[in-house]
C-alpha positions, 0 to 999 in steps of 0.5 A: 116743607117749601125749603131744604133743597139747594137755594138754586132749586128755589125760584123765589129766592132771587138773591145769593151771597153775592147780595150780602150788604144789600137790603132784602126781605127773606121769608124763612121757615121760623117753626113747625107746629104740628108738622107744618111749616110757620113762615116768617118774613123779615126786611133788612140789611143781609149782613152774612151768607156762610155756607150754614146760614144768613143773617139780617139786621132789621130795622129794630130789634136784634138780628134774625140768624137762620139755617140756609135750608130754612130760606123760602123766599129772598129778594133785593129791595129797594132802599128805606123811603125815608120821610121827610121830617123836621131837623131834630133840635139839639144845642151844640153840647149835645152835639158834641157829646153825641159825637163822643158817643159815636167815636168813643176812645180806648180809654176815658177818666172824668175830671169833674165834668170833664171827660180825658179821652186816649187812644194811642193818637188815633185821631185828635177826637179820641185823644183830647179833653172834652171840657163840657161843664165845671171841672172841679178845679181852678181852670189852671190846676185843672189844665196841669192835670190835663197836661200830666194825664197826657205826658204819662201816656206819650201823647200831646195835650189837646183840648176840646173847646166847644162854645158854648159848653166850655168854661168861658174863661177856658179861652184865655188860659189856654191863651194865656199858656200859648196853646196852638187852636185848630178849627172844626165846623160842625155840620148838620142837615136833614136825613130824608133828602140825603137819603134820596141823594145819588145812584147806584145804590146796589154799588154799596155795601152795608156792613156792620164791622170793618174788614180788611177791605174798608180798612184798606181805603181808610187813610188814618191808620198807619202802620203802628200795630198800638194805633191799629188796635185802637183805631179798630176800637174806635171805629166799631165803638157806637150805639149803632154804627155802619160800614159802607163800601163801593167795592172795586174791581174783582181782587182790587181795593174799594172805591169808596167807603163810609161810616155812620153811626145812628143815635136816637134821631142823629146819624153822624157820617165820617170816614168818607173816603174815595180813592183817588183814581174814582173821584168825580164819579159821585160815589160819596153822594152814593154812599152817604145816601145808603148810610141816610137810608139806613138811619132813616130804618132806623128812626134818625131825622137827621144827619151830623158830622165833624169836618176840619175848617180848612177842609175845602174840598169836603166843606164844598161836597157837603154844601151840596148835600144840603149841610149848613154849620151848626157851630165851630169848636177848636182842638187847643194844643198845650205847649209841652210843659 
């Protein structure tokens, strides 16, 4: 057996734990049969190394957990050469919904073919109506039942209005209540050339959950034990969602971190965040390359996101990197009634 003795006794394995978040491809011992040795190889994201054993998530299929005694062979690679290929098609209600897909609240009730969404106010997305299709009831009894829904759990009332996808005459009741409207882009662009962005690729780290450091960089977390809970709930909520950080110094906070989730041929990225002190550096260009990268592994053409409208700074970091507005939806606030 090529394997069993301590990693740094084996010349081809070149990566040790300070590697994990990084794309390797490992070769391991997978079976005996009649005594001997059955190797197996596997290219993916190095997601943990303990003192027993490592795991890496491939591009499909479930992750590959072994023994540490069992590794043969191990190196860094370079990230997915992703593809070029067509934007996927997708009308603004399906965006929208893929989005609540990728950010989904603690709790969710239907009315009709609404969806009342609530997470302790963390965040407006996981804390409003998604008004997609007929609710089942004349627009204003179903806006009062929206309101009581709300009030019941200490929370203002927030509508999503999405056009098209919303009722047409949901508008002007809202208008007629005198609801207060936020504006939000909604931002597309192809996957491949996002993927081929940026440099410094090793600076990043892919994760699938978020530790204490991610969420010590994320600014939409306050101090209230309820609203952490559910911002965790959140955030991990998903069909296939990633965490990348550009780790600080040595016992400092990150640089940088990101989130993605991939959903059929969309990535959506969000929580792009860059301490204040490593702006200008192109860090969020890095990480969302990483994040593409990894969507593309995974099957995604293309990339999506939600920005505030007023948001100048992003919008024009976004330009950039080649996003242009599918539509823009509107978070209605209902005076309290």
């Amino acid at each position: 057996m090529a394997a069993g003795g301590p990693v740094q006794d084996r010349p081809e394995v070149r990566i040790d734990r300070s590697d994990v978040g990084l794309r390797v491809s490992v070769r391991r011992v997978a079976e005996f049969v009649d005594d001997r040795p059955v190797f197996r190889d596997v290219i993916g994201v190095l997601t943990s190394w303990d003192d027993h054993e490592l795991t890496v998530v491939p591009r499909r299929g479930a992750p590959v957990t072994f023994a540490e005694k069992l590794l043969v062979a191990g190196k860094v690679v370079p990230l997915f050469p992703a593809r070029r290929a067509a934007l996927p098609v997708a009308p603004p209600e399906e965006l929208q919904r893929i989005a609540a897909r990728g950010w989904p609240a603690v709790e969710q009730e239907p009315l009709g073919g609404w969806t009342l969404r609530a997470s302790a106010g963390f965040t407006r997305r996981a804390n409003s109506v998604q008004t997609l299709g007929d609710p089942g009831l004349p627009l204003d009894e179903a806006l009062a039942t929206v309101r009581r829904w709300y009030a019941a759990r200490g929370l203002p009332a927030w509508v999503e209005v999405s056009t098209p996808g919303s009722p047409e005459d949901l508008r002007g009741e809202l208008d007629r209540l005198g609801a207060a409207y936020s504006p939000t882009l909604v931002r597309i662009a192809p996957l491949a050339p996002l993927a081929r962005l940026g440099s410094g690729h090793r600076r990043v780290r892919l994760a699938r959950t978020a530790g204490a450091e991610w969420m010590s960089l994320y600014r939409r977390v306050t101090g209230d034990p309820a609203v952490e809970e559910a911002a965790r709930q959140v955030i991990h909520g998903g069909p296939s969602v990633w965490f990348a950080t550009a780790p600080g110094a040595p016992g400092q906070p990150p640089l940088a971190i990101g989130r993605c989730v991939i959903d059929g041929p969309w990535a959506c990225f969000g929580a792009i965040e860059v301490a204040p002190y490593a702006r200008r550096a192109g860090l969020a260009t890095t990480l969302m390359a990483v994040l593409a990268a990894r969507a593309a592994e995974e099957g995604a053409t293309g990339a999506h996101l939600q920005v505030e409208a007023e948001n100048d700074g992003a919008i024009a970091l976004y330009d950039g990197l080649g996003f242009t507005t599918s539509h823009t939806y509107h978070y209605a606030r209902l005076p309290q009634g």
